[in-house]
BASE-657244 format. One record per residue (C-alpha): chain; x, y, z; residue number from 1. Coordinates in nm, 2 decimals, decimal comma. Each point is the difference from the previous one (the first is absolute). Last residue first. Example, Ala and Ser with C-alpha at 12.3 -4.5 7.8 and 13.67 -1.06 7.14 Angstrom:
mol | x | y | z | seq
A | 1,37 | -0,11 | 0,71 | 2 $
A | -0,14 | -0,34 | 0,07 | 1 $
//
This chain:
mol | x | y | z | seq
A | -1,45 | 3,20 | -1,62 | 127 $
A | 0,13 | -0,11 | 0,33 | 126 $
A | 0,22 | -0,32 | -0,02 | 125 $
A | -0,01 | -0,19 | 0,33 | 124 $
A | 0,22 | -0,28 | 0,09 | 123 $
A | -0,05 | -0,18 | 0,34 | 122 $
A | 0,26 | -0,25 | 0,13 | 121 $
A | -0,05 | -0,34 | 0,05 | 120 $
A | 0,00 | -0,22 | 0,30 | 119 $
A | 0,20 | -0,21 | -0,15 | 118 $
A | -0,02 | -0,39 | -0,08 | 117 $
A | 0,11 | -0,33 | -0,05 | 116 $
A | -0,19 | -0,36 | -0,16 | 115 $
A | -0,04 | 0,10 | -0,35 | 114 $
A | -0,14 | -0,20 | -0,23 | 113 $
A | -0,40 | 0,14 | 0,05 | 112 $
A | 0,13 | 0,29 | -0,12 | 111 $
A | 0,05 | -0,11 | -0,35 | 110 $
A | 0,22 | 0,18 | -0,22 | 109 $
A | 0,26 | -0,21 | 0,06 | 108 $
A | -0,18 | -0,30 | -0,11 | 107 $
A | 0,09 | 0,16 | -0,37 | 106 $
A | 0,28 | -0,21 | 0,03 | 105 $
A | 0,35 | 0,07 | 0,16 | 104 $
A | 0,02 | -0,25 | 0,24 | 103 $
A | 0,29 | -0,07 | 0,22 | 102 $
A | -0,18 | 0,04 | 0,35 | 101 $
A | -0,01 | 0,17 | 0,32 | 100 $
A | -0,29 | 0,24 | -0,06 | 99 $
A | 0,01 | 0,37 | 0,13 | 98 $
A | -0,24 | 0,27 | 0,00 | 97 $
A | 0,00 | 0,39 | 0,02 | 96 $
A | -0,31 | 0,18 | 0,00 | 95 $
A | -0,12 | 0,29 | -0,13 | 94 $
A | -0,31 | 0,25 | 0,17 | 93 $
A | -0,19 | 0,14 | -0,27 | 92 $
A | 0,00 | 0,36 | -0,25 | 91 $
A | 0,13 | -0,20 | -0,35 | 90 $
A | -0,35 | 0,12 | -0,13 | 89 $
A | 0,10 | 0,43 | 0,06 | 88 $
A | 0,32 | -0,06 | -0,26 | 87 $
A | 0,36 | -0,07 | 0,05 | 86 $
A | 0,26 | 0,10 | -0,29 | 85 $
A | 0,25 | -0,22 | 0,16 | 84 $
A | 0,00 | -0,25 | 0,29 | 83 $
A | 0,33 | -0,18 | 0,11 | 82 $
A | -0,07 | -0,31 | 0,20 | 81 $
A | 0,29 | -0,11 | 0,21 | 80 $
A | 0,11 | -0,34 | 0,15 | 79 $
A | 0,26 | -0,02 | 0,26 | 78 $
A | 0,24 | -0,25 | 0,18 | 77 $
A | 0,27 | 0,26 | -0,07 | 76 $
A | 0,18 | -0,31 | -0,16 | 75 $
A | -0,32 | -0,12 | -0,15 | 74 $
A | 0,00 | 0,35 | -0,21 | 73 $
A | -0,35 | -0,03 | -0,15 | 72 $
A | -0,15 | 0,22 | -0,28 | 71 $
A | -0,42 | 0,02 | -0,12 | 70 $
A | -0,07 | 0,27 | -0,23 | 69 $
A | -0,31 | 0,23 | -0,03 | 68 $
A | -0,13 | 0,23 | -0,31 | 67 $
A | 0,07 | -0,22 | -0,29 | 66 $
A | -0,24 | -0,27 | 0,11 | 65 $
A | -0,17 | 0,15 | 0,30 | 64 $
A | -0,37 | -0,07 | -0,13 | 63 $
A | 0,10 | -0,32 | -0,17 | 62 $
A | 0,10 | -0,18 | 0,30 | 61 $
A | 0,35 | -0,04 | -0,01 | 60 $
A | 0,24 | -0,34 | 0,04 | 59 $
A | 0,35 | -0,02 | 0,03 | 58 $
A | 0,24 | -0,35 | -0,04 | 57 $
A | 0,37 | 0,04 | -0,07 | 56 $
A | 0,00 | 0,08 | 0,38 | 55 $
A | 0,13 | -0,29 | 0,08 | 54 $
A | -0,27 | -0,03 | 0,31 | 53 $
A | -0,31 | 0,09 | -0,24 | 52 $
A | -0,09 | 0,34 | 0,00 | 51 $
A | -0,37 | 0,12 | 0,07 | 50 $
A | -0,18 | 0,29 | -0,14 | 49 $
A | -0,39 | 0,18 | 0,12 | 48 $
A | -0,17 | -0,28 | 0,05 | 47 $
A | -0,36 | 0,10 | 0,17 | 46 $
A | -0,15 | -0,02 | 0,35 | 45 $
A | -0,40 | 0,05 | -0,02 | 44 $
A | -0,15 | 0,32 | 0,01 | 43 $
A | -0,23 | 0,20 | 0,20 | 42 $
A | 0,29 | 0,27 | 0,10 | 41 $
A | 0,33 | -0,09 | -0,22 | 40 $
A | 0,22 | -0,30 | 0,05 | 39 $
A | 0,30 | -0,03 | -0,17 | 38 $
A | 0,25 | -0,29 | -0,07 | 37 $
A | 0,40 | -0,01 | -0,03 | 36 $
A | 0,19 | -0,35 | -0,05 | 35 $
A | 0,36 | -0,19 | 0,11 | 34 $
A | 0,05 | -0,37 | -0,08 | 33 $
A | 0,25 | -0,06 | 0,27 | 32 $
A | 0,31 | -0,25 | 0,02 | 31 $
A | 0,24 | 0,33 | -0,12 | 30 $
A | -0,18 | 0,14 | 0,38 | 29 $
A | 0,25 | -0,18 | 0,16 | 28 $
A | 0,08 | 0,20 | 0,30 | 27 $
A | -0,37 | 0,01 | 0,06 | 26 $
A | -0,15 | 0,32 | 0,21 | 25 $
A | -0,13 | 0,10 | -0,31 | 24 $
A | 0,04 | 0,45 | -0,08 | 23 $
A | -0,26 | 0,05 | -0,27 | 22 $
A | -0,03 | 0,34 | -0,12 | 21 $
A | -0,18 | 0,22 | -0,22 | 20 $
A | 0,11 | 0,27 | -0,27 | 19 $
A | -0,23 | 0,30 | -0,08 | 18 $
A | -0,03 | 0,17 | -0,30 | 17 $
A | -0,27 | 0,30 | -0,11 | 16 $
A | -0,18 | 0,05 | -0,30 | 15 $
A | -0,29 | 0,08 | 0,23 | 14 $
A | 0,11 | 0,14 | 0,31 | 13 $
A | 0,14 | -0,18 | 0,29 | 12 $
A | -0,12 | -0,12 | 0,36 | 11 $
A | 0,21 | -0,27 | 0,13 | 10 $
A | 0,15 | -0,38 | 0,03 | 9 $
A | 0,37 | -0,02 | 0,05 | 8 $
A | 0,02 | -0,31 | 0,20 | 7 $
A | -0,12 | -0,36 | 0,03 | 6 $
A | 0,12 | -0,26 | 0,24 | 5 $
A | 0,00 | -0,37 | -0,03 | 4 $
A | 0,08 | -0,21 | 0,24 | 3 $
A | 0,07 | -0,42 | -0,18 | 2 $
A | -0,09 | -0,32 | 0,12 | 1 $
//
């Protein structure tokens, strides 16, 4: 089992960027499949990007494809979610989740996969 700590959410204007943070308690985080989700108000959890354990691996949801990026430094024992051109619909609270595994399927999308979480961060883009 995996901690899982986000960072860096915010208030931002339209068009604006904001980059997220996971800090993992695991030393060997290179054994984790590593994924972002968002929940807004009323809504269901949703897949936001995931990165299988290689890294060779990256997945988007088509609403931040082109505008978000997924990045891990396994040394630092960190995965980041850098978010570009945000709009008022990416406005939810994003998670951080963690799946000790060597699959780099579209499972990885799936939250049902994933065993450890954050407590999220809130992100809130003001139009």
């Amino acid at each position: 089992q995996v901690q899982l700590v986000e960072s860096g959410g915010g208030l931002v204007q339209t068009g604006g960027s904001l980059r997220l943070s996971c800090a993992a308690s695991s030393r060997t985080l290179s054994s984790y499949a590593m994924a972002w989700f968002s929940q807004a108000p009323g809504k269901e959890r949703e897949f936001v990007a995931a990165m299988s354990r290689s890294g060779r691996t990256t997945y988007y949801a088509d609403s931040v494809k082109g505008r978000f990026t997924i990045s891990r430094d396994n040394a630092e024992n960190t995965v980041y979610l850098q978010m570009n051109s945000l709009k008022p619909e990416d406005t939810a609270v994003y998670y951080c989740a963690a799946r000790m595994t060597s699959a780099w399927d579209t499972s990885l999308r799936n939250s049902y996969n994933y065993n450890d979480w954050g407590q999220g961060t809130q992100v809130t883009v003001s139009s």
